[in-house]
N, C-alpha and C positions, 0 to 999 in steps of 0.2 A: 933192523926194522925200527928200534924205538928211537935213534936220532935222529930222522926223518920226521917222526909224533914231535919230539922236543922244539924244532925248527919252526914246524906253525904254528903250534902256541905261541912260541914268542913272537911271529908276527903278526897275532892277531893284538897281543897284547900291546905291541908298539903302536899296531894303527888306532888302539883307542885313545893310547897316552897323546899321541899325534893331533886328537879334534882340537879345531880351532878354539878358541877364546871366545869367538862370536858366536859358534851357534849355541855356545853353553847360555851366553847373556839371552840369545834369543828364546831360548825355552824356558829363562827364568822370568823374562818381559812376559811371555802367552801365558804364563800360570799366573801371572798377576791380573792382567788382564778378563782373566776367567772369573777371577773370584770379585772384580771391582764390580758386575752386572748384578751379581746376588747380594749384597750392601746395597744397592741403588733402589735395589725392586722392594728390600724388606723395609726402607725408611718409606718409600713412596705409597705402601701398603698403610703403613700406620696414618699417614697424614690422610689419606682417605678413610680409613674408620674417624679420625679426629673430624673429618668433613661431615660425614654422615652422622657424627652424633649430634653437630651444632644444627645439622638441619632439621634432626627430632627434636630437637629443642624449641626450636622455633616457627614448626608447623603443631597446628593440634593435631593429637591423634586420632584417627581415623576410626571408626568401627570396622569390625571386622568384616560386617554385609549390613548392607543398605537395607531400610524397610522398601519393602514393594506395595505400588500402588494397588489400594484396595480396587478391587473387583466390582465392578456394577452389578448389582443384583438381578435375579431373572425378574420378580414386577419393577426395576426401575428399566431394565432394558425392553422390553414388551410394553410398556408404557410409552416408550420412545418412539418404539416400533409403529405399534397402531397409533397413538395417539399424537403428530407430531405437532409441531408448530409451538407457537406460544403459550404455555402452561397456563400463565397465569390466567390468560382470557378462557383460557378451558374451565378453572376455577367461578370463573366472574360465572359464564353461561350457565356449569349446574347452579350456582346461586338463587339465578333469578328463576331460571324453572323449576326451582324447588318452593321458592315464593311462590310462582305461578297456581302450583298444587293449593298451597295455604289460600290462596286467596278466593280462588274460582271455585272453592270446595264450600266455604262460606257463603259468598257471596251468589251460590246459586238458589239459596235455600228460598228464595223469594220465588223462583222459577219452579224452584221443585212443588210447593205447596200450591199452586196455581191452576185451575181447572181445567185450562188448557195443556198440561204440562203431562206427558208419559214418562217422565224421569224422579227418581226422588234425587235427592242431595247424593246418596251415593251411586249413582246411575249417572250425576255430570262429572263426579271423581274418575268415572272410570274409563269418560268417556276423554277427559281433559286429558287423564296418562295415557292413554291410547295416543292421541295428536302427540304427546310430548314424544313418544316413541317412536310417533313417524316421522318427527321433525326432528329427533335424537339421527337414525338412522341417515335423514337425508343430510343432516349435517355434516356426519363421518364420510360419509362416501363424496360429498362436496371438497373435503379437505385432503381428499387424496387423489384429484385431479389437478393436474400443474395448471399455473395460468396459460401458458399456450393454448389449452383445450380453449377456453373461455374466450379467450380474443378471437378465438376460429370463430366461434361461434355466437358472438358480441351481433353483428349482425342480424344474425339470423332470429335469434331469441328477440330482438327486439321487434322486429315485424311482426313475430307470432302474436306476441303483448297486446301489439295494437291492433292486429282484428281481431282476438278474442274480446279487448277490450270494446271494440266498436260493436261487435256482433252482439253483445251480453244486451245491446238495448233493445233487439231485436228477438232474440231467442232466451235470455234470460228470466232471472226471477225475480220481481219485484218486491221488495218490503220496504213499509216505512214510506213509501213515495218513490222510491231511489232504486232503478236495475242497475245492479251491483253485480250480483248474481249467476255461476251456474250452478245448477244440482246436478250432482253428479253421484251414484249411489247413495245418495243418504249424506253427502259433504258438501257442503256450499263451498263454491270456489270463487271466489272474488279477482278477477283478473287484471284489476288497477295493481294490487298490491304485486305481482309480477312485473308490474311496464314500472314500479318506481326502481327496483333492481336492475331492469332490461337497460334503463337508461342511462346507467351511471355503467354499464357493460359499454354502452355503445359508447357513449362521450367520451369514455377513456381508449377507446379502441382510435375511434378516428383524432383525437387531440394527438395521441402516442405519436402517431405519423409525422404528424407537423411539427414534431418541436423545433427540428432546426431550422425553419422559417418563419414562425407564428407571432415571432415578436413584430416580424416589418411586416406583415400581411396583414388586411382584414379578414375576419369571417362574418359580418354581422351585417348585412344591405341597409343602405341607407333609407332614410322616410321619405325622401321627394322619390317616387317611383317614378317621376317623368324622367329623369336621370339614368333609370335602370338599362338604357341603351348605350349609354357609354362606354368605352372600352373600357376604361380602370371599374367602373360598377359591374360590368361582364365578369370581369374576372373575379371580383369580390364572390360575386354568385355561383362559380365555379369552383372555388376554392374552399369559401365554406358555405356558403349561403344554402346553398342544395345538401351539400354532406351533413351539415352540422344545425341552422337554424331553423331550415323547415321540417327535419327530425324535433327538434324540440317544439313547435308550436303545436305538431301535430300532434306529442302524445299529450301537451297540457290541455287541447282541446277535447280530446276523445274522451278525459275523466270529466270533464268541467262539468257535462249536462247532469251525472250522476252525483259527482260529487268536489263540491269546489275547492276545499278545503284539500285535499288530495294533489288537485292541477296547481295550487299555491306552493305544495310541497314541493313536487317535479319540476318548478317552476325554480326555486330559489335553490336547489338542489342542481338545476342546471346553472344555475350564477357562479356556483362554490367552486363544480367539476372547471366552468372557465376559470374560474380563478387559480385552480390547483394546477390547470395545464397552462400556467404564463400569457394566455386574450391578456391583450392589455387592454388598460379600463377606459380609454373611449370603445372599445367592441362592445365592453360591459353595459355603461351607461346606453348606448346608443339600443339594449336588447331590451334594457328596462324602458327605453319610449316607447317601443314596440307591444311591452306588454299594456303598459297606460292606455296605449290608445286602443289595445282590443280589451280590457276591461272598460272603458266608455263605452264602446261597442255593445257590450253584452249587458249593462245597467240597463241603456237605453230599448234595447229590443227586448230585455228580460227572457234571455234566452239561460239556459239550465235550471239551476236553482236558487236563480237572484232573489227570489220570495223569500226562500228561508235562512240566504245568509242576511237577507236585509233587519227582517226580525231576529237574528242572534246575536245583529250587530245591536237594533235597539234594546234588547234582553240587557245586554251590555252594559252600554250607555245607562239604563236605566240603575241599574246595580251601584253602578260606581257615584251616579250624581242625585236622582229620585230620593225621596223620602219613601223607603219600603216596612218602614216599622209596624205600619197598620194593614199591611198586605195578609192574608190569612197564611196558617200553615202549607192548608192543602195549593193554596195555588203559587206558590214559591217555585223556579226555574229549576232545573237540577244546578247547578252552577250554584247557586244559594245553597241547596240543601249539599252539597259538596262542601261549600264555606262552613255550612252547619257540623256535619263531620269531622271537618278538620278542628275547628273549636271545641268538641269533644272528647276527640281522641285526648288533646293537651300532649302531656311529654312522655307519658307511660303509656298512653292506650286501654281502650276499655277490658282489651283482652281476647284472646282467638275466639271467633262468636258470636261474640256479645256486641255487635254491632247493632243500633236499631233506627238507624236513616235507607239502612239497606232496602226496607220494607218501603219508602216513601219514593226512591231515586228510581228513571227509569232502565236504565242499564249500569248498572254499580260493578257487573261483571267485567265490563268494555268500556266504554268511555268515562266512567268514572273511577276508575281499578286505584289509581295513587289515593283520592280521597278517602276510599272505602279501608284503605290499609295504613291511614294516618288512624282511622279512626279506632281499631283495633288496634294497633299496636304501637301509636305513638308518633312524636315526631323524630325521637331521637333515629328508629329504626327505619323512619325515613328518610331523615339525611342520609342515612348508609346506605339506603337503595338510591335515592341521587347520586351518592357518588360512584356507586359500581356502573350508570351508564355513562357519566363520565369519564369512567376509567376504561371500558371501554373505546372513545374516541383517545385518549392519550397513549393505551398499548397499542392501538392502529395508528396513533403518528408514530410511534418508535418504529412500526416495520414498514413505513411510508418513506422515513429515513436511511434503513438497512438496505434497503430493496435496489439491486442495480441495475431496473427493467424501468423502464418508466411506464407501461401497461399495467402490470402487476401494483406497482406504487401507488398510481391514482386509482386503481378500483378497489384497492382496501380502505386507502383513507374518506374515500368517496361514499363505501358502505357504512363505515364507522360513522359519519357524518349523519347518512339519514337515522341510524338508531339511533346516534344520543339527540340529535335535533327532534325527532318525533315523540322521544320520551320529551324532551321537553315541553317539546309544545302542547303535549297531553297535561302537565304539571301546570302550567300554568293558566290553561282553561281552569281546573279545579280552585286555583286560587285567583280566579276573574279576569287578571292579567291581561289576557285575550278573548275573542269574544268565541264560543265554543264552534268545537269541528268537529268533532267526531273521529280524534285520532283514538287508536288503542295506545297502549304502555303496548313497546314492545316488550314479547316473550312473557310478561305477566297476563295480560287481556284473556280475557277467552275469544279465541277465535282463530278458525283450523288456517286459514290461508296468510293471516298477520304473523302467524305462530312459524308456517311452516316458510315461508320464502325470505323471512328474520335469519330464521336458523340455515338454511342455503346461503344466505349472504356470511354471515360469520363462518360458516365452511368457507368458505372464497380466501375470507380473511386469514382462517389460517392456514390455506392454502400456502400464501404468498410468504404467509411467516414458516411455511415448514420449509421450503423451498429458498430461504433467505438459509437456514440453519445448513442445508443442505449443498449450497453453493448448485445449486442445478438449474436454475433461470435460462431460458431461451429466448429469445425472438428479443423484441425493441419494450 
């Protein structure tokens, strides 16, 4: 049995002595092979930490977390909310009707002490923030309809304008010589001061349409009316003659008889709106023959109130060339005793008050508001009310330019326009300049329908600026 065990052993032992040559080299090749991948891996490991250090090197380092953006505050964001559009003209407006309080609060004390008068001084204070609050309110709510509302109804607001305005001669209330006038519980409502907004609604409304044609078109009919049968004049008439020129003659007519000074505004206020909608200036010029010859018209029949511009035109005249040095106090123009004020105030002012031309002038509340407020408080603090209505028309050209509507464009720069043009032209009756009108200062003056359909227009205004911020503009 055990040389049987001794026989395999030794053949197992032969077959090992027996392996070839090659597969010994072969298994000495694969264990080299094994070990050259782990050398390969550990130098290629270091040459990548060597990369990554040179890259910290040569970036700055980083914080470990970024600050985050501060948060808007609940009054900055609720300020946003309700209040949108252009800040700064939000600023400008409480300004002036903060003014407005100072000054109408002084300046009624002539009113108050009066025998006719049921108001003291604090009785027009209370009565003046009450209008500020209705004209506050109707502002906000102005500025949070889109202009689409407005073009809907550019139309329509303008026809109301003008029979209210027509009808006030008929059912109205007259003062001064002048139906102006409605009373309406206890608030006179003036309905010119409506048709000068109505019409810069409407102008922009129907200009907006045309612009891709208005440069080669007319709108303006020619003066030979024997001509008006021609085809090319038909069309003119069609195009804008009817839309656009006998809407304007019409509302400058309806103010004229009451109040001229007014129809001049509406009047050059429609020159500007053509000018802002691209009329090129023969329509322009050919609208100003138009007016020439219906002012001739109304010299010679003295039809509205050619009387009394004719005398404020001679008041004028006289001022600037007459020898008035031996004219008495008492019979001095207001316009003088205005000049008088302002050479009083000087650069300081007499002080909240202490005005005393107040007593001599007859509406120092209204049409003399800038003189009254040189004279108390100076010139300097009136350049700064000059400049804040000019800064109004310069924040309405910035959102004139923002604006990618061209409706919305032309009826804010349009609005902006009559407020600093009528504060102007208030300013410069006071300093002779011009021969008087009987503008208010807007948003200073006393007076509820100047006060209130101002402050509706600067909602309009920033209507179109909250809606520029907004990217939400519709229509043309």
């Amino acid at each position: 049995m055990t040389e049987p065990k001794k026989d395999i052993s030794k053949y197992v032992q032969r077959i090992e002595e027996e392996l070839p040559a090659e597969e010994s080299a072969h298994k000495a090749s694969a264990q080299t092979a094994a070990e050259e991948p782990v050398e390969l891996s550990e130098e290629s490991d270091k040459e990548d930490e060597q990369d990554e250090q040179l890259s910290e090197e040569a970036e700055p380092a980083k914080p470990a977390t970024e600050p985050a953006e501060p948060r808007p505050s609940l009054l900055d964001h609720t300020i946003k909310r309700f209040f949108g559009g252009d800040r700064v003209l939000w600023v400008i407006i409480i300004a002036l009707l903060t003014i407005s309080v100072l000054v109408v609060y002084s300046s009624t004390a002539k009113m108050a002490y009066s025998a006719n008068s049921s108001l003291s001084s604090g009785g027009f204070l209370k009565a003046q923030l009450a209008l500020i609050m209705l004209s506050g309110g109707a502002l906000f709510v102005a500025h949070r309809f889109n202009s689409r509302f407005y073009q809907a109804i550019s139309p329509w607001v303008w026809g109301a304008a003008l029979v209210m305005t027509l009808a006030v001669y008929f059912t109205g209330t007259t003062i001064n010589g002048a139906a102006r006038w409605f009373s309406i519980g206890g608030f006179r409502f003036q309905p010119s001061e409506l048709l000068k907004i109505a019409v810069i609604m409407y102008l922009a409304y129907q200009l907006s349409r045309r612009q891709d044609t208005i440069r080669r078109r007319s709108i303006i009919p020619t003066l030979k009316f024997w001509q008006w049968n021609r085809k090319e004049n038909l069309e003119v008439w069609a195009y804008g003659g009817w839309p656009i020129f006998v809407p304007i003659g019409l509302s400058c007519a309806v103010i004229l008889p009451s109040h001229t000074s007014s129809a001049l505004i509406v009047f050059m206020l429609s020159l500007a709106m053509l000018y802002i909608g691209r009329v090129s200036w023969s329509d322009i010029f050919r609208l100003v023959k138009w007016a020439l010859v219906a002012m001739m018209f109304v010299s010679i029949l003295g039809l509205g109130r050619s009387s009394t511009a004719s005398g404020r035109l001679t008041t004028w005249w006289d001022v600037w060339f007459a020898d008035r040095t031996e004219v008495p106090a008492l019979k001095l123009s207001d316009t003088e005793r205005a000049m008088v004020a302002i050479h009083d105030g000087s650069v300081m002012g007499q002080g909240a008050g202490q005005s005393a031309i107040r007593v001599e002038m007859t509406h120092p509340e209204s049409d003399y508001a800038f003189a009254f407020f040189v004279e108390e408080y100076g010139i300097i603090l009136a350049i700064f009310l000059l400049a804040l209505y000019v800064w109004v028309f310069f924040r309405a050209f910035a959102i004139f330019n923002h604006c990618p509507k061209k409706y919305p464009a032309m009826l804010a720069l349009g609005i902006a326009l009559l407020i600093t043009g009528q504060a102007l032209l208030h300013i410069m009756v006071t300093l002779n300049i011009i021969p008087e009108t009987g503008q208010t200062l807007p948003l200073i003056s006393r007076g509820g329908s100047s006060l209130l359909f101002t402050c509706i227009g600067l909602g309009m205004i920033l209507s179109v600026s909250r809606q520029n911020d907004e990217g939400s503009h519709t229509g043309n």
